[in-house]
C-alpha positions as CSV (number, residue, x, y, z in Angstrom):
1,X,-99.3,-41.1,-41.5
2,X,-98.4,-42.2,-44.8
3,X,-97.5,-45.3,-46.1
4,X,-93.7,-44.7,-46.3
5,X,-93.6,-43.4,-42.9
6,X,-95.7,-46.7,-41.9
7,X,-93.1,-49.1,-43.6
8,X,-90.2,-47.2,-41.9
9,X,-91.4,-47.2,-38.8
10,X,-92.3,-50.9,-38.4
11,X,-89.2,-51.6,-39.7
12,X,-87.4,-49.4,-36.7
13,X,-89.8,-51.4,-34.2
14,X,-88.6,-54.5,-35.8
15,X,-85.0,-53.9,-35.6
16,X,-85.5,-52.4,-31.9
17,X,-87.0,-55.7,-31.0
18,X,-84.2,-57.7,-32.1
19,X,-81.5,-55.5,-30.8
20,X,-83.6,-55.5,-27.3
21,X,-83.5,-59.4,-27.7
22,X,-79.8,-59.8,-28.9
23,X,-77.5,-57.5,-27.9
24,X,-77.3,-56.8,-24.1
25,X,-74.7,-55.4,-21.7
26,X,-72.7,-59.0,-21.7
27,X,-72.9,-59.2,-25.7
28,X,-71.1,-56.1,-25.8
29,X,-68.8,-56.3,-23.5
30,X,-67.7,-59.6,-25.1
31,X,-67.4,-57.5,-28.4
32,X,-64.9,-55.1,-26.3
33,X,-62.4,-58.3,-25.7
34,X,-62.5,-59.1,-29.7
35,X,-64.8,-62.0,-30.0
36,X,-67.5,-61.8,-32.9
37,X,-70.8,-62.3,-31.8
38,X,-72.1,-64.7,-34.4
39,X,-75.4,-64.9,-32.2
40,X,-76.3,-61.4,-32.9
41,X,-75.5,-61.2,-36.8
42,X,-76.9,-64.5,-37.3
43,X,-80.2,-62.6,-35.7
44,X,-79.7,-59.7,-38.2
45,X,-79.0,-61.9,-41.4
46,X,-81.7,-63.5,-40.9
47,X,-84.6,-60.5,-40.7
48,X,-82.9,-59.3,-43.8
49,X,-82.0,-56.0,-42.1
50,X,-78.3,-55.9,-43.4
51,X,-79.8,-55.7,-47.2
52,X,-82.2,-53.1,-46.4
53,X,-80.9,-50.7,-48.9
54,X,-80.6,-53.2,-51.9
55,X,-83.8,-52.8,-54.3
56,X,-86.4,-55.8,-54.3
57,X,-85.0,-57.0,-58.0
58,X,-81.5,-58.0,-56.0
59,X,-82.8,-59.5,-53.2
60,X,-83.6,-56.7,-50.8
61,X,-86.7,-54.7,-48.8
62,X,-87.2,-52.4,-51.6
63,X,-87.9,-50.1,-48.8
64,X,-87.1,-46.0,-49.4
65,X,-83.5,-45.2,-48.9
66,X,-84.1,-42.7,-46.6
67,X,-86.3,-44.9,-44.4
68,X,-83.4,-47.7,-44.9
69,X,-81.0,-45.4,-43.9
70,X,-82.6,-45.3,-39.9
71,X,-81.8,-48.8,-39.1
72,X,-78.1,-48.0,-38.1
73,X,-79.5,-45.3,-36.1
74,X,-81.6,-47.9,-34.4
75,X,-78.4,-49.9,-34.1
76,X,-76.3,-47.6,-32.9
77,X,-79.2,-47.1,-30.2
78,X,-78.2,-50.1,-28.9
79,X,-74.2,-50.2,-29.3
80,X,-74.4,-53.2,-31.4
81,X,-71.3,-54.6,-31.7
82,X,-71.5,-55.7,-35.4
83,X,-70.8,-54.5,-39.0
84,X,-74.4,-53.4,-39.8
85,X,-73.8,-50.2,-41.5
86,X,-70.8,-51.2,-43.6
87,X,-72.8,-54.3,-44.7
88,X,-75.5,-52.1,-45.9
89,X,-72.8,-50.0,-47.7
90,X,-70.9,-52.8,-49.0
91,X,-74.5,-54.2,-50.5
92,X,-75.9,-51.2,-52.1
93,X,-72.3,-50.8,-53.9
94,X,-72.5,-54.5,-55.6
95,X,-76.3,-54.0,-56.5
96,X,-75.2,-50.2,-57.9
97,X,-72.6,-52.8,-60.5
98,X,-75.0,-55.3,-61.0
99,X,-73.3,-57.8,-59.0
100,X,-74.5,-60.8,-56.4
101,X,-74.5,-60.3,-53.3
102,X,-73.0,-62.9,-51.0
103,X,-74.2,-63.8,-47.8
104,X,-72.4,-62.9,-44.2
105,X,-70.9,-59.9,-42.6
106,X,-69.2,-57.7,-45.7
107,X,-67.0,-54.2,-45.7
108,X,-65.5,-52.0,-47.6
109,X,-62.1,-50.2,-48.9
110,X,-60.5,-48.3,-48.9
111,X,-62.5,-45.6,-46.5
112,X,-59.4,-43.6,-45.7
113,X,-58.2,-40.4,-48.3
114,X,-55.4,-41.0,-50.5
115,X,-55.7,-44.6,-50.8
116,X,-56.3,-46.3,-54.5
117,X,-56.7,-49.5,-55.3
118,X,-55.5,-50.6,-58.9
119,X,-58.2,-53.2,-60.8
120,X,-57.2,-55.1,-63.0
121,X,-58.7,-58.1,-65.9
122,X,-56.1,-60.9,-66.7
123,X,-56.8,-64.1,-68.8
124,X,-57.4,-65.6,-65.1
125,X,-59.8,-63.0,-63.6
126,X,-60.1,-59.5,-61.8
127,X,-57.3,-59.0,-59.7
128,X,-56.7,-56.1,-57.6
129,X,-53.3,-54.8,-55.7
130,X,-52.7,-52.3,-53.2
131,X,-53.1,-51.7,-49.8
132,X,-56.0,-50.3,-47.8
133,X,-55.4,-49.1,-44.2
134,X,-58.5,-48.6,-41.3
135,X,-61.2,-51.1,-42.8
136,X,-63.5,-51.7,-40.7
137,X,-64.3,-55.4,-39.2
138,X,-61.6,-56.3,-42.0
139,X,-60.6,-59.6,-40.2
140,X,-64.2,-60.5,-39.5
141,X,-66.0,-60.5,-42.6
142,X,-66.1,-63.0,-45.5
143,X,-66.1,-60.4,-48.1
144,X,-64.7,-56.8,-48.8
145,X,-66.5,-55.0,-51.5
146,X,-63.4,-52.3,-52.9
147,X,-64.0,-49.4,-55.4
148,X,-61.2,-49.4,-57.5
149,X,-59.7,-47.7,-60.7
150,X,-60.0,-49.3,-64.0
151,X,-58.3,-48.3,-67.2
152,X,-58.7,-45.1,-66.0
153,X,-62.4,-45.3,-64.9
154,X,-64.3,-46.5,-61.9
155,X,-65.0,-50.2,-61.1
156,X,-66.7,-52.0,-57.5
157,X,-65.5,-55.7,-57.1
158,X,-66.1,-58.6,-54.9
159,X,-62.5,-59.7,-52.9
160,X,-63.4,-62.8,-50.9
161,X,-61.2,-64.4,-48.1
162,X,-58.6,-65.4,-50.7
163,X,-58.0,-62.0,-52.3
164,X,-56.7,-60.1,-49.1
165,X,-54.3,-60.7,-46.5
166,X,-54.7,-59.3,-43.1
167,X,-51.1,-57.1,-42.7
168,X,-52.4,-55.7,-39.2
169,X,-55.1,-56.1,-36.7
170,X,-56.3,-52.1,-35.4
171,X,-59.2,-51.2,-33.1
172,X,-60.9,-47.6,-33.1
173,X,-61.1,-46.4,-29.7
174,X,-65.3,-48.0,-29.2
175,X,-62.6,-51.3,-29.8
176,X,-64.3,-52.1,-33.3
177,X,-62.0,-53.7,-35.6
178,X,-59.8,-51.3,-38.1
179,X,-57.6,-53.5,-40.2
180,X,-55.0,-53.0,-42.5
181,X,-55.3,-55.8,-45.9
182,X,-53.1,-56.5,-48.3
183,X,-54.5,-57.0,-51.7
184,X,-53.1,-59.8,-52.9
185,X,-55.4,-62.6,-54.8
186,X,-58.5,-63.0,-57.4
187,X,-61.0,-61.7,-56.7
188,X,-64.8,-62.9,-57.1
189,X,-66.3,-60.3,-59.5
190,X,-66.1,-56.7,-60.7
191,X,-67.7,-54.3,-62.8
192,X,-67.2,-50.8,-64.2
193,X,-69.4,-48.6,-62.2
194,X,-70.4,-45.0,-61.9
195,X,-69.7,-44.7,-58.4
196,X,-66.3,-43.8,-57.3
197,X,-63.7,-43.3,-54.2
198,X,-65.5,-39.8,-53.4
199,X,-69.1,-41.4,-53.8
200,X,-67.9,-44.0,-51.2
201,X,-66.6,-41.5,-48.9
202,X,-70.0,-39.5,-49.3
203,X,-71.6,-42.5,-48.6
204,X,-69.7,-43.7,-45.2
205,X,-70.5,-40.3,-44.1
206,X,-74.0,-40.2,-44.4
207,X,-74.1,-43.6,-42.7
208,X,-71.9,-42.6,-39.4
209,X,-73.9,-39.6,-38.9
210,X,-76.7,-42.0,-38.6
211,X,-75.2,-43.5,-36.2
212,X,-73.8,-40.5,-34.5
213,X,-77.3,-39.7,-34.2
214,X,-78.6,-42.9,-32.7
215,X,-76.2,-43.1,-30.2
216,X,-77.1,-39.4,-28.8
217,X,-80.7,-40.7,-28.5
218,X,-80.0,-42.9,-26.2
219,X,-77.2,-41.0,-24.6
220,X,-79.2,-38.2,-23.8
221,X,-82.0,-40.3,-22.0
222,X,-79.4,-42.3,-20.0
223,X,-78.2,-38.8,-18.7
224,X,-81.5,-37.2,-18.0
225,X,-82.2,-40.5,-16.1
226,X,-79.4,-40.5,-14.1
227,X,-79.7,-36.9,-13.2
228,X,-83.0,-37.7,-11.8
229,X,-82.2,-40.7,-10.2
230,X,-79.0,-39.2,-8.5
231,X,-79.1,-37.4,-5.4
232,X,-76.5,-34.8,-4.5
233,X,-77.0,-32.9,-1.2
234,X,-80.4,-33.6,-1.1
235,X,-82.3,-33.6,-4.0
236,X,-81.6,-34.7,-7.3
237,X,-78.9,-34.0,-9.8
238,X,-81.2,-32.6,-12.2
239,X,-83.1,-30.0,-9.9
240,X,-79.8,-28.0,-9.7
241,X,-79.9,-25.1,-12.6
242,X,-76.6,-25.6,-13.8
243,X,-77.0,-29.6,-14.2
244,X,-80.4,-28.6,-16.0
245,X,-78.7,-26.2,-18.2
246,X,-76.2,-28.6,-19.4
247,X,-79.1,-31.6,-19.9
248,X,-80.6,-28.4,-22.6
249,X,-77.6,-28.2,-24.5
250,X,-77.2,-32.1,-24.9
251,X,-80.8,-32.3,-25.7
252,X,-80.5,-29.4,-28.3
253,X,-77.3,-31.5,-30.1
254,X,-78.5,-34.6,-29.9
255,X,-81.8,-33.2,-31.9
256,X,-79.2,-31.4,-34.3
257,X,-77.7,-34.5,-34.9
258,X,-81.1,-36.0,-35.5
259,X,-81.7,-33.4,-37.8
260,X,-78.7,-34.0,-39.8
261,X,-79.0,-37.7,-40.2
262,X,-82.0,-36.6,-41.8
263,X,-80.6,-34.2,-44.5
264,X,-78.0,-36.4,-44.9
265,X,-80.1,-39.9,-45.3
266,X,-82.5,-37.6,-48.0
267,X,-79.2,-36.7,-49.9
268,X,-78.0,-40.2,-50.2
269,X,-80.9,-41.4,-51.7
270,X,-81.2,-38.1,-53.8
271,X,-77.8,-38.6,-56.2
272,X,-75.5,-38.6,-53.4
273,X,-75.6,-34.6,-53.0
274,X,-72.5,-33.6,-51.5
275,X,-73.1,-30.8,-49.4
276,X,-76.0,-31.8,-47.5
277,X,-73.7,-34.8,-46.8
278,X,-71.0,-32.5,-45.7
279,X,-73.0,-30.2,-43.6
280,X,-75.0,-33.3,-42.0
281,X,-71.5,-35.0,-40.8
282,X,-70.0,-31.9,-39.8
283,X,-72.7,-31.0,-37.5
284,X,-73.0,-33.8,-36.0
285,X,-69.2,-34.7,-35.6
286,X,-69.8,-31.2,-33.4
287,X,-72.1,-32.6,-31.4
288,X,-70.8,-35.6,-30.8
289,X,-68.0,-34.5,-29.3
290,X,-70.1,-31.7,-26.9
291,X,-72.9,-33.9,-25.8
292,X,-70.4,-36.8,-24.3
293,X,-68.3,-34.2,-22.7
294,X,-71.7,-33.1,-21.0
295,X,-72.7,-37.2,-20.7
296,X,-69.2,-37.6,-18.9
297,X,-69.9,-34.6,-16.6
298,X,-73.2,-35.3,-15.5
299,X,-72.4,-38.5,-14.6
300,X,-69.1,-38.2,-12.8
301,X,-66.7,-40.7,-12.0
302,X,-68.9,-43.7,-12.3
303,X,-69.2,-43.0,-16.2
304,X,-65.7,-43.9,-16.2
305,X,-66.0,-47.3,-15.1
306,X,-66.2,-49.9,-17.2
307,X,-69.1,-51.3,-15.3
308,X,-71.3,-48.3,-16.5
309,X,-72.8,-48.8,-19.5
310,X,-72.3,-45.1,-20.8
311,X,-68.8,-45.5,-22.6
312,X,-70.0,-47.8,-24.9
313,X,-71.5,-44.9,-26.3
314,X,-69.5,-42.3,-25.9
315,X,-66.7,-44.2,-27.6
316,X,-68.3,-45.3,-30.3
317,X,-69.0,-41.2,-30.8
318,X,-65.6,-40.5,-30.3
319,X,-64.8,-43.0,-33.1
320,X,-67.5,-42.0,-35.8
321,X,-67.1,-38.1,-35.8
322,X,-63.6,-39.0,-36.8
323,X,-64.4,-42.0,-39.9
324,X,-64.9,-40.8,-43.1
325,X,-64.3,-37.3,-42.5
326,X,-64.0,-35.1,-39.3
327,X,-66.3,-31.8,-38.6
328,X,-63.2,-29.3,-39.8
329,X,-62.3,-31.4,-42.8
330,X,-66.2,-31.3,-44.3
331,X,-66.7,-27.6,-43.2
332,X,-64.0,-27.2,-45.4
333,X,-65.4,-28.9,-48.2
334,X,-68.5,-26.9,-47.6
335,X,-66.0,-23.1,-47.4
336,X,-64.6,-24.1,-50.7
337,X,-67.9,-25.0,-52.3
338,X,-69.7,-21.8,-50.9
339,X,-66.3,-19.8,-52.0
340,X,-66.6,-21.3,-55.7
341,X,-70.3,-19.9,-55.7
342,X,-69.5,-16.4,-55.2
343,X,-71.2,-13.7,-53.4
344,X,-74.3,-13.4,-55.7
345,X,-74.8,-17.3,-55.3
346,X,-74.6,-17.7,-52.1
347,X,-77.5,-17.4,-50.7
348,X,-79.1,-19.7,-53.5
349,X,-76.7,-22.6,-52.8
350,X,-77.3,-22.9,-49.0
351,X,-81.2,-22.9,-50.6
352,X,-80.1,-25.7,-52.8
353,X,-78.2,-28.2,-50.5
């Protein structure tokens, strides 16, 4: 085993601990009514996993991106109820400008197409206007990192509670807040900065098929262990061929999914490369949505119950192969790109992503 693969996978057991210590059956169902478990982030802050992908020189692991990229895999293992992922994000954006990076839960905007946000210098400050739909844990976090236009370039700045006004409160349907904000005050800093509205886009992408991948992990086990825990005329669940058939398929997608948090984790960290993003989110938006019809099926009406544990899952995979791009939108991306290529280049840009 080398070394990389030694850092990342004590920092997986390190973050599995403290999800296994922190975030249990009653901390998420107390998510589900709307309170924020300050328990549980206080846990994460303070192991330093939320600024796992900022370099050492700004206060960070220093770890590899792609090993960084596993913890919301590990997170999502778990259903943690908390802004992990888009804190990541939200600090590898500011350490891209150069910019501190404040303390607490953070997010970012806008994460929806079509949306803009105008930046910005006046003899008072940075100010930024606009409005940003869908931002996720809006009302919860302290800051909201934006990528914004700026004289006709890129910029990333810093609004703090001041510089945004909560229009409307929105859920997905896993119940994590999706909030509408108002831009409407200073803001705390911004810089000109290569990345831009697509490379954020690229970049939520990559981290929900993370988690889309994490969360079939564990749903997969939960359903082979219930199929051979359940009798049904019997014997167990899982001795019947068709139940054993259907545990294959949700095996086989939730190692495809696997698979594509992996292309798309080495893609981030290699220049944000679009299509293995695209592919890696499309594929597992797809089986997302097949391995929890199968999860439902296996485990028949009581997976419907609020006092099984399974929808926690299978609605937070309902509500990520749907943010920042769905399966049919990125295979278009990926049509178009092969279609651009041409015949005599195809074949070497499927090689190439």
């Amino acid at each position: 085993m080398s070394q990389t693969d030694q850092i990342g996978e004590m920092l997986r057991d390190s973050a599995d601990r403290l999800f296994r210590a922190h975030c249990d059956t009653a901390t998420r169902r107390s998510a589900d009514s709307g309170a924020w478990q300050d328990g549980l982030w206080g846990a994460i802050e303070e192991a330093g996993l939320h600024r796992a992908l900022v370099p050492e020189a700004a206060g960070g692991f220093g770890v590899p991106v792609a090993e960084a990229m596993t913890l919301p895999r590990v997170a999502a293992a778990h259903a943690v109820p908390a802004p992990l992922a888009e804190t990541m994000l939200a600090a590898w954006l500011l350490a891209e400008a150069g910019l501190d990076i404040p303390d607490g839960p953070l997010s970012i905007a806008p994460v929806r197409p079509g949306e803009t946000v105008s930046l910005q210098r006046t003899a008072e400050g940075w100010h930024a206007a606009g409005t940003v739909t869908r931002v996720p844990w809006g009302r919860d976090v302290g800051h909201v990192v934006l990528v914004g236009d700026l004289d006709g370039g890129s910029a990333v700045a810093l609004a703090g509670k001041d510089g945004f006004t909560v229009l409307e409160q929105g859920e997905n349907v896993a119940r994590e807040p999706r909030d509408s904000l108002r831009l409407t005050g200073p803001l705390v800093a911004a810089a000109p900065a290569v990345v831009t509205a697509e490379t954020l886009r690229l970049a939520g992408a990559a981290m929900r098929t993370q988690q889309i991948a994490g969360a079939l992990v564990r749903l997969s086990a939960m359903t082979v262990q219930y199929a051979q825990d359940r009798a049904q005329f019997g014997r167990p669940l899982g001795k019947f061929q068709a139940v054993q058939q259907n545990l294959a398929v949700l095996a086989g997608h939730a190692a495809a999914a696997a698979a594509a948090a992996d292309l798309a984790a080495e893609a981030f960290g290699d220049g944000m490369k679009m299509l293995p993003i695209a592919a890696g989110k499309a594929r597992a938006g797809e089986a997302a949505g097949i391995a929890a019809a199968i999860a439902h099926q296996v485990h028949g009406a009581i997976g419907f119950t609020f006092e099984h544990e399974l929808h926690f899952f299978t609605r937070r995979l309902w509500s990520w192969r749907d943010e920042f791009g769905q399966e049919t939108a990125w295979n278009r991306v990926i049509g178009r790109q092969m279609a651009l290529a041409g015949a005599d280049a195809l074949w070497a840009s499927i090689t190439a992503a």
